[in-house]
C-alpha positions in Angstrom: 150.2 155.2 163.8 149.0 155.6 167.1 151.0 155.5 169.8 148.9 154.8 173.3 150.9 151.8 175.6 148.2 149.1 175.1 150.2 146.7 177.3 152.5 147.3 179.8 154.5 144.4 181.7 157.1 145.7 184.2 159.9 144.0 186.0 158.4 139.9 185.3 159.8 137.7 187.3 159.5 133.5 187.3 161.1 131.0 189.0 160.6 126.7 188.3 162.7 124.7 190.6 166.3 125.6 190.3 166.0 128.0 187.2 165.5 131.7 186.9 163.2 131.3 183.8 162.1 135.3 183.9 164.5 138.3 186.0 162.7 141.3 186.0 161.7 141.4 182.3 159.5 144.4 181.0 157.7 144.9 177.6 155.7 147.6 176.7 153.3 146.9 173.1 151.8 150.3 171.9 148.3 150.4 170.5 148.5 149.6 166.2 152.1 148.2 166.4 153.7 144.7 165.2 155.7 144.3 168.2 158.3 141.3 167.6 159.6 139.5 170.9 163.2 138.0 170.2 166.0 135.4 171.9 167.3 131.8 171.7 165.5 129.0 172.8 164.8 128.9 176.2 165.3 132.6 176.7 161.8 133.1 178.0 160.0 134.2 175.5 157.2 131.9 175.9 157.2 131.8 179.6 156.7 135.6 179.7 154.0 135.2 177.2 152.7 132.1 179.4 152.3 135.2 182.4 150.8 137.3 180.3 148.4 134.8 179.4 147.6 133.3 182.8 148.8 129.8 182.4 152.1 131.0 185.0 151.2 132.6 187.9 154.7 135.1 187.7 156.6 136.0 191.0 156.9 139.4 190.7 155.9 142.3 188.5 153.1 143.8 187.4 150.7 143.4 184.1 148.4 146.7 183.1 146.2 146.4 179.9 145.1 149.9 178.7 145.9 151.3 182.2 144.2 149.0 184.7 146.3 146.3 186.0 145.5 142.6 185.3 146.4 139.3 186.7 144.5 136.8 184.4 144.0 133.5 186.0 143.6 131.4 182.9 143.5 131.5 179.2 140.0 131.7 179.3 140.2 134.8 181.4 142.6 136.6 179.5 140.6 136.1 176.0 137.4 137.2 177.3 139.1 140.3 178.7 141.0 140.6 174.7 144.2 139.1 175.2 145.0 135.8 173.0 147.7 133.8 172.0 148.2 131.8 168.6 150.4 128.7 170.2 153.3 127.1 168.0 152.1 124.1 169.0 148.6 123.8 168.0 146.5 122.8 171.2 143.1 121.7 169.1 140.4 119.5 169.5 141.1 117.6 166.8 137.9 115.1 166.5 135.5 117.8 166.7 135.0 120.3 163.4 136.0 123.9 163.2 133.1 125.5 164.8 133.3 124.0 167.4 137.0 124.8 168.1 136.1 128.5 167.6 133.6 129.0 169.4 134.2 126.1 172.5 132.7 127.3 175.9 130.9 130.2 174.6 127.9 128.6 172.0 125.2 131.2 171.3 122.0 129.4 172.3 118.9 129.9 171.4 116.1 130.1 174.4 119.3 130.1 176.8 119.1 126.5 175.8 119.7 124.8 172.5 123.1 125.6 170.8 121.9 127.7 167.6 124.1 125.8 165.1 122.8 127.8 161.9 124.3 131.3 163.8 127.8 129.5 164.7 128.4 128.7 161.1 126.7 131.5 159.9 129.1 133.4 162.6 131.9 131.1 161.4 131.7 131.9 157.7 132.1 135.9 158.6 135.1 136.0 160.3 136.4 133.8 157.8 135.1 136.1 155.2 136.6 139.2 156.6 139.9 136.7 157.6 140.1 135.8 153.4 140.1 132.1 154.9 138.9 129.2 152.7 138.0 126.5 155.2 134.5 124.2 156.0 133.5 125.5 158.7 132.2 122.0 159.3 135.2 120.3 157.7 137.2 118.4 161.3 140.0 119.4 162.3 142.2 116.2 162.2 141.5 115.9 158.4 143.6 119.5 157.8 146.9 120.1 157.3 148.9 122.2 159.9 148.7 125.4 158.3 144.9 125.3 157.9 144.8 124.7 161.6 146.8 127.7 162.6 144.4 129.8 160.6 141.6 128.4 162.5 143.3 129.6 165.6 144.2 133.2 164.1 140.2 133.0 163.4 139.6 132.3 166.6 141.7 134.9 168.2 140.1 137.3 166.0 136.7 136.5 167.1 137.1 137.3 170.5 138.2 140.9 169.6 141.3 140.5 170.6 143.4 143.8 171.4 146.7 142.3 172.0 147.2 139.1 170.2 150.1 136.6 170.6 151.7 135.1 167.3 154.3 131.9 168.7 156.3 130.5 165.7 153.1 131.7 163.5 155.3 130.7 160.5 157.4 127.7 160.8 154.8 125.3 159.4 153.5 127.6 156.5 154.0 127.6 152.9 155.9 131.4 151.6 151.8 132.0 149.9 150.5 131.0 153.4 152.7 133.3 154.9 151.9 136.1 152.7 148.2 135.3 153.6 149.1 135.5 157.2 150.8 138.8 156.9 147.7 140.3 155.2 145.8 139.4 158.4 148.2 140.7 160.7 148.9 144.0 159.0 144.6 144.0 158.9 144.7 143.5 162.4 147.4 146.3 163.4 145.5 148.6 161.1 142.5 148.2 163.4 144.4 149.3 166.4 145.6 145.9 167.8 148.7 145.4 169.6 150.3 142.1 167.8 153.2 140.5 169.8 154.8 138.4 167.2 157.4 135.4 168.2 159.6 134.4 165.4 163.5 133.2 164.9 163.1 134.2 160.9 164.7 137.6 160.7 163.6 138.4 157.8 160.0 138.2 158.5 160.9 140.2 161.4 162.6 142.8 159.6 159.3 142.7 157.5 156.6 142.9 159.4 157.6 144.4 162.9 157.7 147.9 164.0 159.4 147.3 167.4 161.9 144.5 168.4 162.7 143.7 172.4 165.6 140.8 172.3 165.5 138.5 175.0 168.2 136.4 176.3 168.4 133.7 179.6 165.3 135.3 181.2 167.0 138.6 181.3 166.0 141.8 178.7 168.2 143.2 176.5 166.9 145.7 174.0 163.9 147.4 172.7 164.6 148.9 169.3 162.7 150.4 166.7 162.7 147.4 163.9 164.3 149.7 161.2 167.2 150.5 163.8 168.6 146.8 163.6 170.5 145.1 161.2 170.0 141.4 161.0 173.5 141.0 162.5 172.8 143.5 165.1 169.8 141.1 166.2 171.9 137.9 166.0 174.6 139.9 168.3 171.8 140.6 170.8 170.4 137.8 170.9 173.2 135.1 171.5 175.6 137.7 172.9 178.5 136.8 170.3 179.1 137.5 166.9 177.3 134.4 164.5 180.2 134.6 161.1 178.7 131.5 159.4 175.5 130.4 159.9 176.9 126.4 158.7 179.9 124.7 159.8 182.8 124.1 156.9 181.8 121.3 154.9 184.1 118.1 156.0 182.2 115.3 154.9 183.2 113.0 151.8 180.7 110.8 150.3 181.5 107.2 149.7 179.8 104.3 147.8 176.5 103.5 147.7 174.7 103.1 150.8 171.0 103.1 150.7 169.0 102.7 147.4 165.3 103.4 147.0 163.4 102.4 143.8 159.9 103.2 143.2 158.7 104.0 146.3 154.6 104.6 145.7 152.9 105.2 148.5 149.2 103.4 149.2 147.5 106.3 150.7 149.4 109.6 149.9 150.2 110.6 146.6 153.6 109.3 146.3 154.4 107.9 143.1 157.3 105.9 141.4 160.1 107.8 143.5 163.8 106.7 143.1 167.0 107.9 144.4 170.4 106.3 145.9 172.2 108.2 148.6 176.0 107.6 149.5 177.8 106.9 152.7 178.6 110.0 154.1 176.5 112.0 152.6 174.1 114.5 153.7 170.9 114.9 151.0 168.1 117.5 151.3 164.6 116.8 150.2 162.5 120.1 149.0 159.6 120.8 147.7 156.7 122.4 148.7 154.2 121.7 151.6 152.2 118.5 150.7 154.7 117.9 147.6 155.9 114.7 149.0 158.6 115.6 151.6 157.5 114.0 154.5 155.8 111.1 152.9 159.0 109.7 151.5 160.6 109.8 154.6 157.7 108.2 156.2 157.4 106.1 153.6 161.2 104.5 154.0 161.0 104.6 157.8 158.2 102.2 157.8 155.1 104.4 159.3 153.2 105.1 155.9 151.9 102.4 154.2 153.9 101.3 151.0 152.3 100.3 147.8 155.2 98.7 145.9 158.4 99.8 145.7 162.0 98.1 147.4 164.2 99.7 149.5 168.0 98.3 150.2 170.6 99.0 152.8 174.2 98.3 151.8 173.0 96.4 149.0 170.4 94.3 150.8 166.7 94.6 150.7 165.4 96.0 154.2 161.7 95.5 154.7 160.3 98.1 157.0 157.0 97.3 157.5 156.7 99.4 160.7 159.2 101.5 163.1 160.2 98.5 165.8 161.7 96.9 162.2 163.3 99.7 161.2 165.3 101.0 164.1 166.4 97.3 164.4 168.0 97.8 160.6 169.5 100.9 161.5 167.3 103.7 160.7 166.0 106.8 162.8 163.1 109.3 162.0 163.0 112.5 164.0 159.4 113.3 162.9 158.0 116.9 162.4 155.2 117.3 164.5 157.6 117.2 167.7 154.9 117.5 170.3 152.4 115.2 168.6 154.5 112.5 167.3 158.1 112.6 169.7 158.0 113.4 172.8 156.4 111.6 175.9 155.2 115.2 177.4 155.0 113.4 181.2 158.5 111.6 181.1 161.5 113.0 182.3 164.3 114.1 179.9 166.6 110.8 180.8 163.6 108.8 180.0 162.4 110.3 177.1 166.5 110.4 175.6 167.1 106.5 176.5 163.4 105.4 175.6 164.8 104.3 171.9 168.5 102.9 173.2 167.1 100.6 176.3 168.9 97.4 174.9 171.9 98.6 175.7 171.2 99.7 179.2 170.1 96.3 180.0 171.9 94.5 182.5 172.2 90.5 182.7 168.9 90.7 180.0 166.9 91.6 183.1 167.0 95.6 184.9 168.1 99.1 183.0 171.5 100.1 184.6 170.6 103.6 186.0 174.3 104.6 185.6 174.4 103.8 181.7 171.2 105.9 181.3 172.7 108.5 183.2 175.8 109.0 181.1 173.5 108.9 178.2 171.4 111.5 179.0 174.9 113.1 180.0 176.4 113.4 177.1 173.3 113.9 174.9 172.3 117.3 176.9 176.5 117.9 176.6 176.7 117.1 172.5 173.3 119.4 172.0 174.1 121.9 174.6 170.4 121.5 176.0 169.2 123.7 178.2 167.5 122.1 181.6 167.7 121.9 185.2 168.5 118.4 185.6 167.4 115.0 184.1 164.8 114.4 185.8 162.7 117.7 184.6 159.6 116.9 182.5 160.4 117.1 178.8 157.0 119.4 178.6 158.5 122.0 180.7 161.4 122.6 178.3 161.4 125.2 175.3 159.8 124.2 171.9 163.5 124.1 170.8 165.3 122.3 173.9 162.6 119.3 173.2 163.9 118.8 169.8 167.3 118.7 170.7 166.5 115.8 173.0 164.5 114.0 170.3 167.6 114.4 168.1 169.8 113.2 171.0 167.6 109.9 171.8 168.1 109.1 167.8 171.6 109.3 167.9 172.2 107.1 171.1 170.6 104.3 168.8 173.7 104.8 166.7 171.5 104.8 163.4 173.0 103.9 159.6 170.3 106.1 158.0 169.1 109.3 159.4 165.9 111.3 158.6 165.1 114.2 160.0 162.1 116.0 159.1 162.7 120.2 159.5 165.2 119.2 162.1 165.3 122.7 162.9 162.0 123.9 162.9 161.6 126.9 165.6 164.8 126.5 166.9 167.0 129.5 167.0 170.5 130.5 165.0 172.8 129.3 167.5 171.2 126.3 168.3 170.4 125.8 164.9 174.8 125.8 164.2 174.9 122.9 166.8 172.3 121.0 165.0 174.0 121.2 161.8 177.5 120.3 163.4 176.2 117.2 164.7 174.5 116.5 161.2 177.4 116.6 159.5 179.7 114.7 162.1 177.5 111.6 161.6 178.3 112.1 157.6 181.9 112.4 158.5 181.2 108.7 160.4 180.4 107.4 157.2 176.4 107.7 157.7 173.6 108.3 155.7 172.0 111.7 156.4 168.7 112.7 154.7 166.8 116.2 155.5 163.8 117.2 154.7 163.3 121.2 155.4 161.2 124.3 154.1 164.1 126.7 154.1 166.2 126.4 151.2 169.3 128.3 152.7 169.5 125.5 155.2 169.5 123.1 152.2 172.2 124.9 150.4 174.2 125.2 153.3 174.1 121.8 154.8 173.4 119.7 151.8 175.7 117.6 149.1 172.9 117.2 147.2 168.9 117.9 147.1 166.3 116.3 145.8 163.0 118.0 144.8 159.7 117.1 144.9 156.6 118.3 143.0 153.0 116.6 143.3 154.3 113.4 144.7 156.7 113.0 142.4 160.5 113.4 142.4 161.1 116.3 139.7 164.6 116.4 139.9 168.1 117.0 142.0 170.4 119.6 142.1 174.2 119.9 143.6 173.8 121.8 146.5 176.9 123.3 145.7 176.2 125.2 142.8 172.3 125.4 143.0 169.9 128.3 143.4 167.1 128.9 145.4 165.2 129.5 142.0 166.5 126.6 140.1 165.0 124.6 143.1 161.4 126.5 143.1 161.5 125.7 139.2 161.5 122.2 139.6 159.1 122.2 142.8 156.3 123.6 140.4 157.3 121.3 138.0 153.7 119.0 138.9 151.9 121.1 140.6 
């Protein structure tokens, strides 16, 4: 494996108004190497990435790429000189098709004129060829699942002949085949002499696929190991700087009667078909399966924001219609959705606003202004309860970490003081400790006697959180299991069950 420094950042330094997001951090990524970049959210993982990457101008430090020193001015920059960066949060242009995402800004023409369309796809096809990626290269993008879309990106990347390429939270919306795929192309990539700097909070694809670990934590460095040298408790040590026993709080809830039924929920234009299930007061139920088995759709589906076929869905023994969201948070349900950036968060609203935009009734005073002091001991106690890291309440929700935004989004849900909860991969890219909080404030709401219902791709979280799971296979409902006494394979059994 060779061993030449392909990238050498030394003593980083970034300040936003009145936080210290980067203090002197360095990272060196030799030439051939999986180099895994590590911390909680908010550590500054991203933002050092964001330096590297010319979207922050940094305060201090310096950046050398195979010796010469670099200070890229914009993404743009940095990829045509061989440095790019697969986002988490897919940043696509989602009406156009896939060529034209690739290859955006940089068309081969023919004459110096015309775009040459036949060598794009022709162009297209070969990187996807040598990628083992089965997409259209004329298929658009906002007809593809998410997974599909992040290997357009990686394609992308790859054309540019990348020699140091960014991986954010590659992972946390990919199937475990898709993930397999995706570490074929990595380990292709290192094999070629690329430098891969790869973001992830999954320690065991960490453990897998790295060859060097640097730990990060509140803008400060802490470690650079050699991968082999760390136990997974070792990492959780560094990184949250306190020993992680349990990764789930004691189970304290105790389920009651009854409290929301759903019988033969089909769906009119998603596969969905004839699914039924009752969940108790105080109970906390898990819906898995694997990606497009249904998951998401049910949720969807009962919250109001899918369109039903048939099927009747009751609350405390009466039938609640739910024909659209307004409707449902009136009857007392909440849906913290997946796709956090495309589907929560109002990117260019502060944090108060984006945590009271759900709750505003009760900030109203005499029925005509919001009460600035209600909404501020709100967004109080929400940033308290979740622990979320930010200056003050008036930042920008977009300037927060992947993982702080979700907290918010969880906190805005539960200032409408919901009856039924449904999260959807509540914890998606967050990290371990945050990850605690979220599950402690999961199952205080099921100790308040409400119904909780999560759907999530990692089964551990399932088992460890859940009373009870339900599966889904091909739209279907295949089965449940007691979460107390299930495995993770009797679960993957019954989510082939239709496939």
């Amino acid at each position: 494996m060779g061993q030449e420094v392909l990238l050498q950042m030394s003593n980083i330094s970034k300040e936003f108004p009145g936080v210290k997001a980067l203090d002197n951090v360095s990272l060196t990524v030799k030439r051939g190497t999986v180099h895994a970049l590590m911390g909680e959210n908010g550590a500054g993982k991203s933002t050092l990435m964001k330096c590297l990457f010319g979207m922050y101008n940094k305060d201090g430090g310096t950046i050398k790429l195979e010796g010469k020193e670099v200070n890229f001015k914009n993404s743009k920059e940095a990829l045509e000189n061989g440095v790019a960066m697969v986002h988490q949060e897919l940043n696509q242009a989602l009406k156009r098709n896939v060529m034209d995402n690739i290859w955006l800004g940089r068309y081969p023409k023919v004459g110096g004129v015309m775009v040459n369309e036949r060598k794009i796809y022709q162009d297209t096809l070969d990187v996807f060829k040598e990628l083992e990626i089965d997409v259209d290269p004329k298929r658009v993008m906002s007809t593809m699942p998410v997974s599909q879309r992040q290997m357009v990106e990686i394609a992308k990347a790859v054309s540019f002949n990348s020699k140091i390429i960014v991986f954010d939270e590659p992972t946390s919306s990919l199937t475990e085949e898709e993930v397999e795929h995706l570490f074929r192309i990595i380990n292709m990539l290192r094999d070629r002499g690329c430098g891969i700097i790869y973001i992830s909070h999954k320690m065991a694809e960490i453990k897998r696929i790295s060859d060097e670990i640097t730990i990060m934590r509140d803008g400060t460095w802490v470690a650079t190991e050699p991968a082999d040298d760390l136990s997974m408790d070792d990492i959780i040590r560094l990184m949250v700087g306190r020993e992680l026993t349990n990764q789930f709080p004691p189970k304290t809830n105790k389920p009651g009667e009854v409290a929301l039924e759903v019988e033969h929920l089909t769906a009119q234009y998603s596969m969905l078909k004839d699914v039924s299930f009752n969940v108790r007061k105080g109970e906390i139920v898990g819906i898995a399966g694997l990606d497009g088995s249904g998951r998401t759709e049910t949720l969807e589906n009962i919250f109001g924001i899918a369109t039903r076929k048939e099927g009747v869905i009751k609350l405390d023994g009466k039938v609640v219609k739910n024909r659209n969201a307004r409707e449902s948070i009136k009857n007392g349900f909440a849906l913290l959705t997946e796709e956090r950036r495309a589907t929560g968060i109002f990117g260019i609203l502060s944090i108060r606003e984006n945590t009271v935009i759900s709750s505003l009734k009760k900030h109203k005073k005499a029925g005509l202004y919001l009460s600035e002091k209600s909404m501020k001991a709100d967004t109080k106690w929400s940033i308290d309860a979740m622990r979320t890291k930010t200056p003050t309440q008036e930042t920008k929700i977009r300037s927060l970490s992947g993982g702080n935004q979700q907290k918010v989004i969880l906190g805005r849900w539960l200032l409408t003081e919901p009856e039924v909860l449904l999260l959807d991969e509540p914890t998606r890219g967050i990290d371990v400790g945050a990850k605690y909080e979220i599950y402690q404030l999961i199952l205080d709401l099921a100790n308040k006697d409400k119904v909780v219902m999560v759907v999530s791709s990692e089964m551990p979280e399932l088992l460890g959180i859940c009373d009870r799971i339900l599966v889904m296979s091909g739209g279907r409902l295949a089965g449940e299991v007691d979460a107390k006494t299930a495995t993770q394979e009797e679960i993957m059994t019954l989510a082939a069950k239709y496939v």
